[in-house]
N, C-alpha and C positions, 0 to 999 in steps of 0.2 A: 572466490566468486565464480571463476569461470568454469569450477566442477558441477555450483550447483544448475548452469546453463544447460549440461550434457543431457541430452535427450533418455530417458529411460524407457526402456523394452516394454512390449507391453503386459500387464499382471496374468500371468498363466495360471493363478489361482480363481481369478474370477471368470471360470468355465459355466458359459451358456450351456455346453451338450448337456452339464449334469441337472442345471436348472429344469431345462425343458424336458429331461426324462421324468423326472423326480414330478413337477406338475402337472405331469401330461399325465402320469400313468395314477394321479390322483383324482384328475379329473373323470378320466376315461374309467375307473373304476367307480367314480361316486355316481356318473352318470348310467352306468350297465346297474347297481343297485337299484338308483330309481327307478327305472325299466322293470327291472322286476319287480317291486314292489307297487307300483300303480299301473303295472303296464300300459302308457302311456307309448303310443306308437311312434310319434312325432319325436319321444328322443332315437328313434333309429338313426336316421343320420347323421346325429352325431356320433354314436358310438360306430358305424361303418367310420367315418372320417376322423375320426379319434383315432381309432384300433389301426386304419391301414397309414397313415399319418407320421403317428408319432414315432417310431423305430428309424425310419428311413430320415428323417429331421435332424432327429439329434444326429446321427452318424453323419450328415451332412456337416450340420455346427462341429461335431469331434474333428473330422478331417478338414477343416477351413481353418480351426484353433491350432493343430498339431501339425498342419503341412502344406499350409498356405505359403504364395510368393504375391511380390507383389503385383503380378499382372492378372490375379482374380481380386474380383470385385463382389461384393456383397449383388450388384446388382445383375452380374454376368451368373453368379450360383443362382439368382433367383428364374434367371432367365432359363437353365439349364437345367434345372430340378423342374417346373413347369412347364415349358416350352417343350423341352426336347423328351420328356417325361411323356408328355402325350402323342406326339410325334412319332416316338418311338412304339407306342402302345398301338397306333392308328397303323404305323407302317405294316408293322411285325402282324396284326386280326386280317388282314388285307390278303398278305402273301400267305399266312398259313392256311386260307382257306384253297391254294395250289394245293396242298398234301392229303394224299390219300392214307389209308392205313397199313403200313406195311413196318418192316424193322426197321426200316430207314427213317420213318418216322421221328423221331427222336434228337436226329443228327441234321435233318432238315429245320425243324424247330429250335435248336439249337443256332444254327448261321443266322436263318433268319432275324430272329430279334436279337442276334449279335450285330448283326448287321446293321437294323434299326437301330441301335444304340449310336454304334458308330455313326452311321450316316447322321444321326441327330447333335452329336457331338462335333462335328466338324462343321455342320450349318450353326450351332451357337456360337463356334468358337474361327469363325471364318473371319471378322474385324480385328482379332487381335495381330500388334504387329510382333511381339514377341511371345515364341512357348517355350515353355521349360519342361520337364519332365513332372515334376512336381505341378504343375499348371495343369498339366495333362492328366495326373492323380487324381488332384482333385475336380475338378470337373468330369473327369468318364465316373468317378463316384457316382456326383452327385447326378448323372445322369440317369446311372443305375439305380442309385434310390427312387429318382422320381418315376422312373418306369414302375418299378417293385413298390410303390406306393398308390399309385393304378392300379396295379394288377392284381392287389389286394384287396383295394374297393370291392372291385367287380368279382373278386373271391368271396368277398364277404358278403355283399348283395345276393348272391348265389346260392351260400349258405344259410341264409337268413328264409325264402322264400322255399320251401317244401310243399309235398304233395299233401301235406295234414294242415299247411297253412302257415305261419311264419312261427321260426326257430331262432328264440333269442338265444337258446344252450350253446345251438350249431354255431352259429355267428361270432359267439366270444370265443369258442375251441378254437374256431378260422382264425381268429386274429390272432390271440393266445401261440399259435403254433407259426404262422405265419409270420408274426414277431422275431421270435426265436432265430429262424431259419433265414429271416433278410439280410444281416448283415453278410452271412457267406453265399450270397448268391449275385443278384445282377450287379449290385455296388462294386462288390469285389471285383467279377469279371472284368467289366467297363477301365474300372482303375487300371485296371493288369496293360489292358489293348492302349488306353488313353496314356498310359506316362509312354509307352515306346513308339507310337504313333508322336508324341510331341518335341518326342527325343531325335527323334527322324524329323519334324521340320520346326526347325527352331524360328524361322522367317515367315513369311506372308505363305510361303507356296508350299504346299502341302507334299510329302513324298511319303509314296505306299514302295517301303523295303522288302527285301526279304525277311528281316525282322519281323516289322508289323505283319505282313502276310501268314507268319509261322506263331504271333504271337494272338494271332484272328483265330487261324484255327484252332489252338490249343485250348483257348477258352469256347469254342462253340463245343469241344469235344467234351470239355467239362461239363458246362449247362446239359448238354445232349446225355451223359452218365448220369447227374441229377436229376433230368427230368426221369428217366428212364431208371431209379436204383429200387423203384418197388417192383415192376415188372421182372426185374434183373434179381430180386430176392426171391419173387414167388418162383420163378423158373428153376431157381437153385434150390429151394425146398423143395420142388416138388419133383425134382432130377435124386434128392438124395432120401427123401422120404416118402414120396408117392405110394399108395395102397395098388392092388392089380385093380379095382375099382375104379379109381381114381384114374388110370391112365386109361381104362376105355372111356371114362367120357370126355377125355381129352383130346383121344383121338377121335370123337367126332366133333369137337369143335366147341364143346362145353365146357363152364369154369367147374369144376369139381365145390362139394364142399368139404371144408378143412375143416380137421381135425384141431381141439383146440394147442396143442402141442407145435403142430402143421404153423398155428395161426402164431402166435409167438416168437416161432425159429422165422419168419416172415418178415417178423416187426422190430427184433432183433440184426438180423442181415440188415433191414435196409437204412436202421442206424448208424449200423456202423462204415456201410456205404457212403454215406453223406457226410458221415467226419472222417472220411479218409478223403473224399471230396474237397473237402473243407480246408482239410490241413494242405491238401496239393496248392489249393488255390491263395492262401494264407504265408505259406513260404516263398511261391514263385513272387507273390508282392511285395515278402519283405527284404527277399534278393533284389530286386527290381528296386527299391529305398535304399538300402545300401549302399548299390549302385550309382545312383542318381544323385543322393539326398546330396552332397556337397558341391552339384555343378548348379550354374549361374542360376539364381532362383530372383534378380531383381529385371526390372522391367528399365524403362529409362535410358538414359545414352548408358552405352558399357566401354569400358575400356578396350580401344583398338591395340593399344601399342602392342609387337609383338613381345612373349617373356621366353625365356631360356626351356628348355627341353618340355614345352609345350606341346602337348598331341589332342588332336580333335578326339570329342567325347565318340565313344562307340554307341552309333544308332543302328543297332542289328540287334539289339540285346533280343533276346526272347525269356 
C-alpha cells in the first residue's frame, strides 16, 4: 500500500510543444489557404500572428518540458515571453536608432538587443529568491523567443505591405523562413547569457562576473556574424569572383548586378554561414547543460548541512 502512495513523475509522453506545433502549423496553414482562395483581408492578422507566434511557443513549452526547475512558474514564463518580449523589442528600436551606417553597424546591433534581453530578463526575474542555472535557461529562452516572436510580426507586417499593394506570397516566405531560422537565434542566445548570469547569482543579489561579461559578449558577437553573414557573403563573392565591371561600380559606391552564378555562390556562403552560426551557438549551450544540468535545480528550503569534499559550483563558465 505504501508503494502505491509514492508520488509518480510527471508523463513526459504527454508533450504540449508537439501538440501545439502539430495545431498550430494546421491552423496557420488552413487559414493562409483561405486567404488565398477568397482573399479575405481580415484573415491577415491572423496569419501575421499565427506565422510569428507559433515556432517561438512551442520551443518555449519544449524547454519548460525538457528543463524546467522548480522555481519557474507557468506564470513567471508567461510573464517573460510577454513582458520582457516587448521590453526588449521597445528597448533595442529606441537605441538602434543611435547607429549610423558603418561596419560597426552590426556589432552595435548585436549588444544592443543583447542587452535588451538581458536587462529584461533580470526585471522579470528580480522577485525570485532562488536561481539556478537551468532557471536561467529557461527563462533567457523564453525571453528570446518572445522577442524573436515580435520581431517577426513586424517582419512579417513588413513583408505583407509592398509598393504594388499587399503580398500574401511575401508574407508566408517571411514567416516560412523566419520559422526555420528562430530557434538558432535570440532564444538560443538569451539561454547561453541567462543560465551563466543565474549561475553567478544564485540569491536575491544579482552578480555581473567575468563570466557573464565574456559570455555577454560572445553572443552579441554571434547575433552581430548573423545579422551581418549576407553582407559577409556578397563581399566574399565578389572578392573572389568580381568581373573588371563589376568593381568599377563598386568603387563608386554602387551595388553591381550579379551574375546568376555570382547570385548562387551568395546564397550558398551565407547558408552555410549561419549553420556554422548555429552549431557554435548550439554547442556552447549544450556544454553549458552539461555543465549545469545536475546542480540544485529545486527551489524551497535546501539543505545547509555542510558534505564532505564539497566545492562551490563554478560561476565564470563562459
Amino acid at each position: 500500500m505504501q508503494a502505491s502512495q509514492t508520488p509518480t513523475p510527471p508523463d513526459r509522453t504527454n508533450r504540449a510543444w508537439s501538440r501545439i506545433l502539430r495545431y498550430g502549423l494546421v491552423l496557420w496553414g488552413a487559414t493562409v489557404l483561405v486567404t488565398f482562395v477568397t482573399g479575405n483581408t481580415n484573415l491577415l492578422p491572423t496569419i501575421v500572428l499565427l506565422g510569428s507566434f507559433l515556432v517561438p511557443v512551442t520551443f518555449v513549452a519544449w524547454a519548460y518540458e525538457h528543463a524546467r526547475g522548480d522555481n519557474v512558474t507557468v506564470e513567471l514564463l508567461f510573464s517573460a515571453f510577454v513582458i520582457a518580449g516587448v521590453l526588449g523589442v521597445l528597448g533595442a528600436s529606441l537605441l538602434e536608432r543611435l547607429l549610423g551606417p558603418s561596419p560597426a553597424m552590426f556589432i552595435g546591433i548585436g549588444v544592443i538587443e543583447e542587452g535588451a534581453k538581458v536587462a529584461a530578463l533580470v526585471f522579470v526575474a528580480r522577485s525570485m529568491a532562488h536561481r539556478t542555472p537551468r532557471d536561467g535557461l529557461v527563462l533567457g529562452a523564453t525571453v528570446g523567443f518572445g522577442f524573436a516572436a515580435f520581431e517577426s510580426a513586424g517582419y512579417a507586417l513588413n513583408a505583407l505591405v509592398t509598393e504594388r499593394g499587399l503580398s500574401l506570397i511575401a508574407l508566408v516566405e517571411t514567416e516560412i523562413l523566419r520559422g526555420l531560422l528562430t530557434p538558432l537565434g535570440h532564444g538560443l542566445w538569451t539561454a547561453i547569457v541567462g543560465c551563466v548570469l543565474f549561475a553567478a547569482s544564485a540569491g536575491r543579489k544579482w552578480r555581473v562576473t567575468l563570466g557573464v561579461v565574456a559570455t555577454f559578449v560572445g553572443v552579441s558577437l554571434l547575433h552581430a556574424l548573423w545579422d551581418s553573414a549576407h553582407v559577409i557573403a556578397f563581399r566574399l563573392t565578389m572578392l573572389l569572383t568580381s568581373q573588371p565591371w563589376q568593381e568599377r561600380l563598386m568603387r563608386t559606391g554602387r551595388v553591381p548586378e550579379l551574375t546568376p552564378a555570382q547570385t548562387h555562390l551568395i546564397t550558398l556562403m551565407d547558408w552555410v554561414g549561419l549553420a556554422a552560426i548555429s552549431a557554435l551557438g548550439v554547442l556552447w549551450l549544450l556544454r553549458l547543460w552539461g555543465r549545469h544540468s545536475g546542480r540544485g535545480n529545486r527551489s524551497g528550503p535546501r539543505d545547509e548541512r555542510p558534505r564532505d569534499n564539497e566545492n562551490p559550483p563554478d560561476i565564470d563558465d563562459t
